[in-house]
VOVEX-881612 format. One record per residue (C-alpha): residue in three letters; x, y, z. Coordinates in steps of 0.5 Angstrom, whole numbers, padded with zeros to 4 digits, always signed. Example, Ala and Ser with C-alpha at 12.3 -4.5 7.8 and 13.67 -1.06 7.14 Angstrom:
BEGIN
ALA+0025-0009+0016
SER+0027-0002+0014
***
This chain:
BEGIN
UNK-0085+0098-0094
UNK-0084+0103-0088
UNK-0087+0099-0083
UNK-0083+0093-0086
UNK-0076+0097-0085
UNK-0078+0099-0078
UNK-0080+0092-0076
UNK-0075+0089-0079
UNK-0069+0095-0075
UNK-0075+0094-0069
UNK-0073+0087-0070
UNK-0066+0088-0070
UNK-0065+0092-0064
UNK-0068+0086-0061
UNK-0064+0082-0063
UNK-0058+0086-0060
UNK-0061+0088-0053
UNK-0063+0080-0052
UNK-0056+0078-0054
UNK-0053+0083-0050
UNK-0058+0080-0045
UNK-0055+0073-0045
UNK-0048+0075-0045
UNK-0048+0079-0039
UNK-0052+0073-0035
UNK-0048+0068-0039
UNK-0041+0072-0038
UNK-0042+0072-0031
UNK-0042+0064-0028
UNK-0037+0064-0033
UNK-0032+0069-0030
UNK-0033+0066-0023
UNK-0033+0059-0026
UNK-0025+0062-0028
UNK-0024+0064-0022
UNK-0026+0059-0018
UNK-0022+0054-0023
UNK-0016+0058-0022
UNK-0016+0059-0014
UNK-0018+0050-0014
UNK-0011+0051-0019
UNK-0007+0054-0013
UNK-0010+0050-0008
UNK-0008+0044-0011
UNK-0002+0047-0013
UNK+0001+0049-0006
UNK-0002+0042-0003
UNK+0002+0039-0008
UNK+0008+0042-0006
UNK+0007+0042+0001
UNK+0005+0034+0001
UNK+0012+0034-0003
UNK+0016+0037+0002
UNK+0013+0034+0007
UNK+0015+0028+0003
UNK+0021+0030+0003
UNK+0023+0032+0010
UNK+0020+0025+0013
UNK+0025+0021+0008
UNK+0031+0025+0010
UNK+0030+0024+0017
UNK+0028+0017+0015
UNK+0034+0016+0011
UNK+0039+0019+0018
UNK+0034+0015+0023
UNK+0035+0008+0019
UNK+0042+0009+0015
UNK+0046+0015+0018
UNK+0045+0019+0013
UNK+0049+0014+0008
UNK+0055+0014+0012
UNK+0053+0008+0018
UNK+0050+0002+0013
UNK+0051-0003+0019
UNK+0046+0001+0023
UNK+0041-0001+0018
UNK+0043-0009+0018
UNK+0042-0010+0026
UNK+0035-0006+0025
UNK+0033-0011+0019
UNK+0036-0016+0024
UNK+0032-0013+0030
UNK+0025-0013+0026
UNK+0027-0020+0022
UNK+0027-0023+0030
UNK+0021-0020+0031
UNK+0017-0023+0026
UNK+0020-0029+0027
UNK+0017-0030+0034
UNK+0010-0027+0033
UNK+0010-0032+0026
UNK+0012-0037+0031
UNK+0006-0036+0036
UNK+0001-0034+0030
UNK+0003-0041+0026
UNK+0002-0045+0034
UNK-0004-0041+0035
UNK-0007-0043+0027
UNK-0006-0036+0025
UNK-0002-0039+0019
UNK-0005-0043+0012
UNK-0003-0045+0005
UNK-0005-0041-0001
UNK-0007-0046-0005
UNK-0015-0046-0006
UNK-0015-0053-0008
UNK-0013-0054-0001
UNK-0019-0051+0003
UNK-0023-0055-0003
UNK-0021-0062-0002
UNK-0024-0067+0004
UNK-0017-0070+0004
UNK-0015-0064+0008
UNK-0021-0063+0013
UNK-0016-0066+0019
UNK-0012-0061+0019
UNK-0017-0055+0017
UNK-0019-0051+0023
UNK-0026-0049+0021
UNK-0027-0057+0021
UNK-0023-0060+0026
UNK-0022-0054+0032
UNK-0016-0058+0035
UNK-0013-0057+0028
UNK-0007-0054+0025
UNK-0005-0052+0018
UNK+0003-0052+0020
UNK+0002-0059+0024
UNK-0001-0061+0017
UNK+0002-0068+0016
UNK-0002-0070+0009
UNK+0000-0064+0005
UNK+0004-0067-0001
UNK+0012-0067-0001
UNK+0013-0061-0006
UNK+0009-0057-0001
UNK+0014-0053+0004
UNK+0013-0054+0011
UNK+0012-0048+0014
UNK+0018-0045+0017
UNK+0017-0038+0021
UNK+0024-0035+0021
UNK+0025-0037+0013
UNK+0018-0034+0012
UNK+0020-0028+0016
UNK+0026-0027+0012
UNK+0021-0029+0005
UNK+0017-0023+0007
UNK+0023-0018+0008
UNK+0027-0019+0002
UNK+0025-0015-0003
UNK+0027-0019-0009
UNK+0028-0026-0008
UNK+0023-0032-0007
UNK+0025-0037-0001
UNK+0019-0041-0002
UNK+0015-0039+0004
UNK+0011-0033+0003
UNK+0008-0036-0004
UNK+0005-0042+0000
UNK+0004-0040+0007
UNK+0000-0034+0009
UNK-0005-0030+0015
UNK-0012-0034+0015
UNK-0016-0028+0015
UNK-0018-0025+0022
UNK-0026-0027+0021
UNK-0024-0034+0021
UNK-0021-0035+0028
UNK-0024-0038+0033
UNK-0023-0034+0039
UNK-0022-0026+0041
UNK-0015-0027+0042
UNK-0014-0031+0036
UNK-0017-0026+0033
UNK-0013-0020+0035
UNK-0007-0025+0034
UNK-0009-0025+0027
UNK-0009-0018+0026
UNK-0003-0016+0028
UNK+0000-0022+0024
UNK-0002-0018+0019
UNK+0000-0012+0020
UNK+0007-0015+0021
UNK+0008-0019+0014
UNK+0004-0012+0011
UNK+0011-0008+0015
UNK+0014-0013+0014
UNK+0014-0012+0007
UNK+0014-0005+0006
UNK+0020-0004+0011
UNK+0024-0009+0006
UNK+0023-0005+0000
UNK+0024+0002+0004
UNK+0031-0001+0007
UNK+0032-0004+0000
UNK+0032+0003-0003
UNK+0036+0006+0002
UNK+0042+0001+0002
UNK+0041+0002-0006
UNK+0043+0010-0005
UNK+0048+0009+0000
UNK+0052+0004-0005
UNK+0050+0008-0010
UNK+0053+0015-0007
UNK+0059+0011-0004
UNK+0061+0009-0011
UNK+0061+0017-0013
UNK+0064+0018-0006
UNK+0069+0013-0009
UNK+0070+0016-0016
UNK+0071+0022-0013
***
């Protein structure tokens, strides 16, 4: 019964030595773990706010450059003029150097159109294109300028007509015509829906100014 009762006490202080052995191998990965999460915490914390101000700052000098900081909203028409003129005469060399094609797959598709398919007929042009059906738009650079900057709205043009893919043009030059096509529609864009929300704020505190 002795040897039965030491064995087990033995056993015990075993058994208290390996778990205290276990918490101080385990507790310690674990307390650098925290550690090393609490520092990524701040880290992320202080990018954050740091990409928020930074945000900021460019938004308000972006607000000042474009509209006068709310009190100068012509300033910010003559530039949407300006970048809609631009547009439409590089839309106008992109469209007589076959940068331009239509959206609808079918078309590519169908045999009937490989007369006016570049890849097919290297004197062809899609915006020369007298086969396609008369509900098709024809393409018209200076309405697709301004269907590409309108936030809101469709004129028709951007949902028919869009840049061929620089991979498809035929000539390095046309190739880097296609490109800045490209880069144009996707400023294009993003430039009307930064003016639209200018012009959105600017209504929206002379309307407060005025209630004032």
């Amino acid at each position: 019964g002795d040897i039965v009762a030491y064995f087990r006490q033995w056993l015990k202080a075993r058994r208290l030595r390996i778990r205290r052995w276990l918490r101080r191998r385990i507790a310690r990965p674990l307390h650098r773990i925290r550690r090393f999460r609490r520092w990524l915490k701040i880290q992320c914390l202080g990018i954050r706010q740091w990409l928020q101000s930074l945000t900021a700052r460019g938004f308000h000098r972006l607000y000042g450059a474009l509209i006068g900081y709310g009190y100068r909203p012509a300033k910010l028409f003559w530039i949407l003029v300006a970048v809609w003129l631009g547009s439409t005469v590089l839309f106008t060399i992109g469209g007589h150097s076959r940068g331009f094609g239509p959206t609808d797959p079918q078309i590519f598709a169908s045999a009937a159109y490989d007369p006016c398919n570049p890849e097919k007929n290297p004197r062809a042009n899609w915006t020369r294109c007298q086969t396609f059906p008369r509900a098709y738009p024809a393409f018209y650079p200076p309405l697709y300028a301004l269907d590409v900057l309108l936030p809101v709205g469709k004129l028709g043009q951007e949902d028919h007509w869009a840049p061929l893919a620089p991979g498809k043009a035929l000539t390095a030059k046309n190739r880097l015509l296609a490109w800045a096509t490209q880069f144009a529609v996707w400023f294009d864009i993003a430039f009307g829906w930064i003016a639209g929300l200018l012009l959105v704020a600017t209504l929206s505190g002379l309307a407060k100014r005025s209630d004032e």
